[in-house]
N, C-alpha and C positions, 0 to 999 in steps of 0.2 A: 528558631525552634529550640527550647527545654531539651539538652540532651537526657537520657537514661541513666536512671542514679544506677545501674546497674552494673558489677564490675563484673559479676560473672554471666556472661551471657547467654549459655546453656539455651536458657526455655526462650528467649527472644528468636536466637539464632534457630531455634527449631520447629516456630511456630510455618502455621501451612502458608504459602506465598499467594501475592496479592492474588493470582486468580482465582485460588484456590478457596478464597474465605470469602463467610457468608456477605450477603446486602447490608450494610448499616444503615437504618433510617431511625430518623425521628432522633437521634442526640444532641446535635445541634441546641434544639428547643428547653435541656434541662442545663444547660450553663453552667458546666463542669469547666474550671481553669484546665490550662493545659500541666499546671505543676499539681498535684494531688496525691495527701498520703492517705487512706483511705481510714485508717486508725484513727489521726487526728480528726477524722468529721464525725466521725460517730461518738466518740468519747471525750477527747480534748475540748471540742467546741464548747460542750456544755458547763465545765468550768467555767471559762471566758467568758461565757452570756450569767454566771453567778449561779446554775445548779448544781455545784459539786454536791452536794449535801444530799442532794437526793439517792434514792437505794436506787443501784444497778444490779445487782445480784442479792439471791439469797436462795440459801441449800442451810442443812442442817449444820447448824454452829456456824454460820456464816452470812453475816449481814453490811456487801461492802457497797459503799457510796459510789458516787462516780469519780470522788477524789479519791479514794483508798483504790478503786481498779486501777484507776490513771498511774497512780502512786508503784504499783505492783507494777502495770506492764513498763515505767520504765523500768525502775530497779531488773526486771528480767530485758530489756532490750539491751541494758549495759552488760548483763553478763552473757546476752548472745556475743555482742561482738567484742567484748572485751575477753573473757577465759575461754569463751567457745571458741572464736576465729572468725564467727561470721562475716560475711561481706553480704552485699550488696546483692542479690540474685541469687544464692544462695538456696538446695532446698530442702528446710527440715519438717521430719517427719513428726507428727503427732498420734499420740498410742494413748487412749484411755478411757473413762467412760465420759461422760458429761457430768461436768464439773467445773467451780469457779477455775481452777488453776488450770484447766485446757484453757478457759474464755480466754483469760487472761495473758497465757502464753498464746494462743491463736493472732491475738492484736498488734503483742511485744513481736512478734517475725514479722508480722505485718510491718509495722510503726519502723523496725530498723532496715527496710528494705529486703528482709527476706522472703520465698517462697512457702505458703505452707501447705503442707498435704498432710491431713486428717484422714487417717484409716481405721476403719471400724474393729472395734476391739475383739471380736471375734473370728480376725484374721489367724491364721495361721503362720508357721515361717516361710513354708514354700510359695503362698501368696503376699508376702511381706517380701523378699527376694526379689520376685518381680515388680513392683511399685520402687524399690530400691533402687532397683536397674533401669529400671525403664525411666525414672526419674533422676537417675545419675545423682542421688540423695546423700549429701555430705555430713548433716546431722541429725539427730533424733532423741524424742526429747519421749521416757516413757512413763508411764505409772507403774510403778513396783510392783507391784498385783500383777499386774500383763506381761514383767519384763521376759517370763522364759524363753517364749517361742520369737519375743525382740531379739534378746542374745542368741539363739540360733540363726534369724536371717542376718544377720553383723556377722557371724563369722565365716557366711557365705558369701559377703557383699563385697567387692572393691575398691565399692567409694564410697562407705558410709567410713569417715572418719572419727567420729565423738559422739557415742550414747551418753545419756545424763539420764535416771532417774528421779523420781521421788515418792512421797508418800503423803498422804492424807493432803490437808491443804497447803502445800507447797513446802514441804517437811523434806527430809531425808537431805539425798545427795542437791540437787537443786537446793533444798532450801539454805545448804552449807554456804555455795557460793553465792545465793540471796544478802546473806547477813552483811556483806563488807561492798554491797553494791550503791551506789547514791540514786536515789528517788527521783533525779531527774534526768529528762535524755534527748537530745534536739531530732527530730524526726528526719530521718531519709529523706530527702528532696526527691520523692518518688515522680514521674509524669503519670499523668492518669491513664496511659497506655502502657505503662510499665507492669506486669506480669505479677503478682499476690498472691494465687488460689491455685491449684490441681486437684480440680476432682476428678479422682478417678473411678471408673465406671465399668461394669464388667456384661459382655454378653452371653450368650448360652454358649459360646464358643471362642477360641482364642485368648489370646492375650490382654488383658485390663487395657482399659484407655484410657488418658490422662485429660483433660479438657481444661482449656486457661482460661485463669481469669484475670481481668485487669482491675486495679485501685477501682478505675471509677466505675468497672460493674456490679461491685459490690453495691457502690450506691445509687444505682439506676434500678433494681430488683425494687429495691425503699422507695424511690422517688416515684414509680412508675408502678405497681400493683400496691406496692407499702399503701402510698399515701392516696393513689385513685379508687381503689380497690378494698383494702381492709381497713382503713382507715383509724387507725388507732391514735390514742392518744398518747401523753406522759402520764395520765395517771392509770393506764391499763397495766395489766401483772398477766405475762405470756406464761406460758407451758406445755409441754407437752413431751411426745419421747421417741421422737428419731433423733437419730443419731447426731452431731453435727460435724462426724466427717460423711453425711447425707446430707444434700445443701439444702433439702428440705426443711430440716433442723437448725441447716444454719441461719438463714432465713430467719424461721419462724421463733428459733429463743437466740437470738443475737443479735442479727443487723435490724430487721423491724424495730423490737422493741429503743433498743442505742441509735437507731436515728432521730426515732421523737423524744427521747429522754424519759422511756418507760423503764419495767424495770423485768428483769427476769428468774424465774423459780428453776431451779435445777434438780430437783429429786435424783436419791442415788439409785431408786429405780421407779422403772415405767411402765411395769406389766399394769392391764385395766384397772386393777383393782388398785393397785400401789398410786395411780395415776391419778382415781377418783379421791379417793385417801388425801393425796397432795393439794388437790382442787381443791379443798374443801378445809386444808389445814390453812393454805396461803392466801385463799380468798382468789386465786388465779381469775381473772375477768378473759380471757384470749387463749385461746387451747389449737394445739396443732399436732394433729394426730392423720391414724390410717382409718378407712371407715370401718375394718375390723374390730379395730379397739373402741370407738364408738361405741359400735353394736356389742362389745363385751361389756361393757362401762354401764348401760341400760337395768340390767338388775340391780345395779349398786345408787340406784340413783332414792331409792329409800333407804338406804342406809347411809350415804351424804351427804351433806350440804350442799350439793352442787349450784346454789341458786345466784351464787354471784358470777357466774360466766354468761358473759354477754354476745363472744362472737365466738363461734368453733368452724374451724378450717380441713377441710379434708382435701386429701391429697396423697399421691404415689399408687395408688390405683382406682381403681372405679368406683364410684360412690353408689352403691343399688339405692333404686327408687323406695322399697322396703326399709333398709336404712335410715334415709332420709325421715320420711314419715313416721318413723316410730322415736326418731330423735328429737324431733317437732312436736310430735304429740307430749312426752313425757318430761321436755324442756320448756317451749313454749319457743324454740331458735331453730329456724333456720339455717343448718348447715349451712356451708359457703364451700362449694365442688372447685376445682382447679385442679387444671394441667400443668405442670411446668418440666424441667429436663435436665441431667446436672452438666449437659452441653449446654441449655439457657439459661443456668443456674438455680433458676425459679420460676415460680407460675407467671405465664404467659396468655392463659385463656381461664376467666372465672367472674362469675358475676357479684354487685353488690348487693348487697341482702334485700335490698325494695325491687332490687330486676331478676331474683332469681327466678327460673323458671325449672322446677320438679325432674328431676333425670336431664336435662340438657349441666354439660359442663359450664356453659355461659359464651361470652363471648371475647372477643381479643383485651387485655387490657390496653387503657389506652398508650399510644406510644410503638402498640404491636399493631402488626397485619396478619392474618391468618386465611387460608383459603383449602378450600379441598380438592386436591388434584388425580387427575388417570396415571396409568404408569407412563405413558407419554409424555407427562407433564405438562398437561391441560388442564383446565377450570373443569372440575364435573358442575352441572346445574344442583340447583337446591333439591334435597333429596337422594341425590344418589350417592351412594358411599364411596370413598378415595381415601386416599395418601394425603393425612395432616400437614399442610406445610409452615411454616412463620418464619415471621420475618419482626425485627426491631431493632432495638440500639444496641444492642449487643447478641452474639449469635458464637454458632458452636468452633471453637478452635482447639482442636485435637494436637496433642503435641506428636510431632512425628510420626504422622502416623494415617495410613496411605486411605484409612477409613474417611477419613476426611471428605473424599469424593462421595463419595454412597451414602454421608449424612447431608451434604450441602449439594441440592442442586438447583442451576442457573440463580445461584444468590439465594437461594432459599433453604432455610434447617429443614429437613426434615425427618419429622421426629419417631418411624415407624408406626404411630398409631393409624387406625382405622377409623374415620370419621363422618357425617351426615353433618350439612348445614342445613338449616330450616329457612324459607321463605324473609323469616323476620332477624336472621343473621346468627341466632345462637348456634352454638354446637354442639352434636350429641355424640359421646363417647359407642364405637362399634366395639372396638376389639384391638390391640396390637397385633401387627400387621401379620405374626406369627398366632396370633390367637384365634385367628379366625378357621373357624369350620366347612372343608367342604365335602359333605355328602351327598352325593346321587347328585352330584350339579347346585346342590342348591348350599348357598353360603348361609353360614350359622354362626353366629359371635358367643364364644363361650362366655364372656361376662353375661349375657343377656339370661343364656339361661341358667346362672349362677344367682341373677337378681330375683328370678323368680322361684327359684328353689327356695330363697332365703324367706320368702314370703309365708312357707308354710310354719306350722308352728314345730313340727319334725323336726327341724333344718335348723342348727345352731352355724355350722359353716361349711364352706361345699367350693369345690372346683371343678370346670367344667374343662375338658380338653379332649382333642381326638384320638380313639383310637383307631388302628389300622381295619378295615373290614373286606373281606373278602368281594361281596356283591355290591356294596355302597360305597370301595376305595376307604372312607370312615366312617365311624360311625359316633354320636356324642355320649362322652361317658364321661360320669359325674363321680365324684370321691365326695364321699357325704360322713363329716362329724355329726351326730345325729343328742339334740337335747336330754336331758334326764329325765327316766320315763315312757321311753320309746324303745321298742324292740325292734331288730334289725332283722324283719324280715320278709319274706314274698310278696306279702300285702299291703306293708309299709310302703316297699319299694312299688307297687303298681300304684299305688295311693299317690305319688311322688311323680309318676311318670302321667296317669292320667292330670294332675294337677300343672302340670306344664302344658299338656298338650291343651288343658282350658284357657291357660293365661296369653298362650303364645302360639303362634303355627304350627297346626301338631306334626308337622316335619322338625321341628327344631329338641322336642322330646330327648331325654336322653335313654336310650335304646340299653345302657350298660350302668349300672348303678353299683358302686365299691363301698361297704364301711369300712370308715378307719378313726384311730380314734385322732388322730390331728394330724395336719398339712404342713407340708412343706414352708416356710418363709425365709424372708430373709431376716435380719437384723432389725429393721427397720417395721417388721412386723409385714411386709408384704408378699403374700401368697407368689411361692413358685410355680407359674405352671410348668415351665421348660422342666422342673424336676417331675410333674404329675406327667407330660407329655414323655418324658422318657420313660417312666413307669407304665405306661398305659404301652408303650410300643413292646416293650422287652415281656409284658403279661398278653402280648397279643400270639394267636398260634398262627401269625402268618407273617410276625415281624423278622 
């Protein structure tokens, strides 16, 4: 056996123990070596087969090859381990927005055996502290724009040894120790179980959670949804605007496109419109977005060129049936729905564009096993709602961390959501498992009547969560941003309530109707309920 290029063994020594981690099936079948550096397969190889030449990035003023990334991420792996200290196992933190010099530092930790943890640039220090500690994080590497509230958790931290800066495309203090760096760098003799990745991941409660990855599950996400599933080529141009310390975005502007030797657009921003704007300036064919921005993106579709995207990906929440069809209509494309978890790194459940089926998420990619379970952890029959569970070649490994048990059980991730299989195996998205409504006995999936909200033309965006009710234990109430042109008021709101009760079970109606002018999200653009669900409890007179 390959031992562990690892010298520091931190995240190995602290991964959950054999019983403890999930089933692996189906790896076997993609014929991963046991030595794998996960850098060298996505970027290096393509020299060697003769396409350095081809663009791998490009953002404004920046048009690099995949010999000029190559070129960059050594020159930055020599100065990891040569003026940094780096070793082997090692884990440094990344602070910035998305941009070629993250990609490209992302790779260079990779490529020299380090750990990386990408944290979203609108962390704080007291949240940066804890990712520091909990990840016992020796270096960090920031963008000078972001560095304050970096230099604040550093001077709280223990073990964070060496910040580095820089500016613009790899400028500043980074770029100082760039200059006297040589362009080439023999890769870690990583094993493909050797540890890469931490994302880390936060609940309505507690402490962040750190979730590992290993070399080769990086490229099992590629080999197994990449290439069954979204099927892109080398000449598609990805984009889109999560984050890629959300592994959503890592995914979809990074490892997809650099596995088949596509190329990636990185705009320095992603709000809908800035997004549409980029689409239509790069000619983007591949977009991986939230279905909000979607549905924000729809009036700008006469005002841009949007006509060269050929596949558009939704993911990180519910994609409503509304959505979909007015995406379809005014495209002529079929969304593409997926689930995926930054414990499974990536979509697990989604169909190909000739099998999607309208509101169902799709079904297991292949490679994956999915089924829906009781809290007993039994098979419900088709139709009845349960606990999401899955299973594949790779699966959730929490570092240190006792949650482990409560997402893995008998071998199986499971991933809190609420789910219905159909007769013909698809699966249809209910609700997370905390999303779900119950009043007067009867269960209500807040997404459901959020999709239907979205349906009227009132309804620019909306969230559905319980509040506390005296006689019904809850009751559903809705927080409605309401379009331009529309008055908020009595008649609106019964207009809104009758309109639900025709689409949907008039039990499911929301009884409590808020305007506001915008919602809660994260980073990533994905609506908060746990912050609407706290809202709606502390406005209740009986919470």
């Amino acid at each position: 056996m390959v031992a562990s290029a690892h010298v520091d063994g931190f995240v190995r020594a602290n991964l959950p123990s054999p019983e403890m981690m999930p089933d692996i099936i189906n790896l076997g079948a993609l014929g991963y070596p046991e030595q794998l550096n996960a850098t060298v397969e996505l970027v290096d190889r393509h020299i060697e087969a003769g396409r350095g030449d081809r663009i791998a990035i490009r953002a404004p003023g920046v048009s690099w090859t995949y010999a000029d990334l190559s070129k960059m991420i050594d020159r930055m792996a020599n100065v990891l381990v040569g003026p940094l200290g780096l070793v082997p196992g090692n884990r440094v933190l990344l602070r910035s927005a998305n941009n070629p010099t993250k990609v490209a530092l992302y790779l260079a930790i990779i490529k020299a055996g380090g750990i990386v943890v990408a944290t979203m640039p609108l962390l704080r220090s007291k949240e940066l502290v804890q990712i520091l500690e909990k990840a016992q994080i020796s270096h960090a590497l920031c963008d000078l724009a972001l560095v304050e509230d970096m230099q604040k958790a550093a001077e709280q931290s223990i073990y964070l040894k060496r910040l580095v800066t820089w500016e613009g495309t790899a400028g500043g203090e980074l770029g100082e120790l760039l200059e006297s760096a040589p362009d080439t760098f023999e890769a870690a003799k990583t094993r493909a179980d050797d540890p890469c990745l931490l994302g880390f991941t936060s609940g309505t409660t507690g402490l962040p959670k750190a979730t590992t990855h290993f070399h080769r599950d990086l490229l099992i996400v590629c080999d197994a949804y990449g290439k069954e599933v979204l099927q892109a080529t080398e000449d598609d141009v990805f984009i889109g605007s999560p984050p890629l310390a959300f592994t959503f975005g890592l995914g979809g502007l990074v490892l997809f496109p650099f596995r088949v030797g596509a190329s990636t657009v990185l705009p320095p921003r992603t709000a809908p419109d800035d997004l549409a704007r980029a689409i239509a300036e790069y000619k983007a064919t591949i977009c991986f977005t939230a279905p909000t921005a979607y549905r924000a993106m729809l009036p700008k579709i006469s005002e841009y060129d949007l006509s060269s995207l050929r596949k558009c990906i939704s993911a990180g929440e519910m994609l409503p049936l509304p959505t979909f069809k007015a995406w379809k209509e005014a495209t002529g494309i079929s969304m593409m729905d997926g689930i995926g978890a930054t414990e499974m790194l990536h979509i697990f459940i989604s169909a190909k564009e000739e099998d999607i089926r309208p509101g169902a998420t799709g079904k297991p990619v292949p490679g994956y096993e999915a089924r829906v379970i009781d809290e007993a952890g039994q098979e419900c029959p088709p139709g009845t709602p349960g606990r999401l569970a899955v299973r594949g070649p790779l699966g959730c490994k929490y570092l240190a961390d006792e949650r482990q048990a409560k997402y893995v059980e008998n071998g199986w991730n499971i991933t809190g959501d609420t789910y219905v299989m159909d007769q013909d195996g698809y699966f249809w998205y209910q609700a997370r498992n905390d999303d779900m409504i119950v009043s007067a006995g009867y269960n209500i999936a807040g997404p459901e009547v959020e999709a239907s909200l979205l349906a009227h033309p009132a309804v620019a965006e909306c969230g559905v969560v319980a509040a506390p009710d005296v006689e019904r234990g809850c009751i559903v109430k809705a927080y409605v941003v309401l379009r331009e042109g529309y008055e908020p008021d009595s008649a609106l709101q019964k207009d809104l309530q009758t309109h639900v009760k025709n689409d949907l079970a008039p039990y499911k109606y929301p009884r409590a109707i808020e305007w506001v002018n915008a919602l809660p999200k994260t980073e990533s653009g994905k609506l908060q309920r746990f912050a609407l669900r706290e809202r709606a409890k502390q406005e209740s007179t009986i919470a």
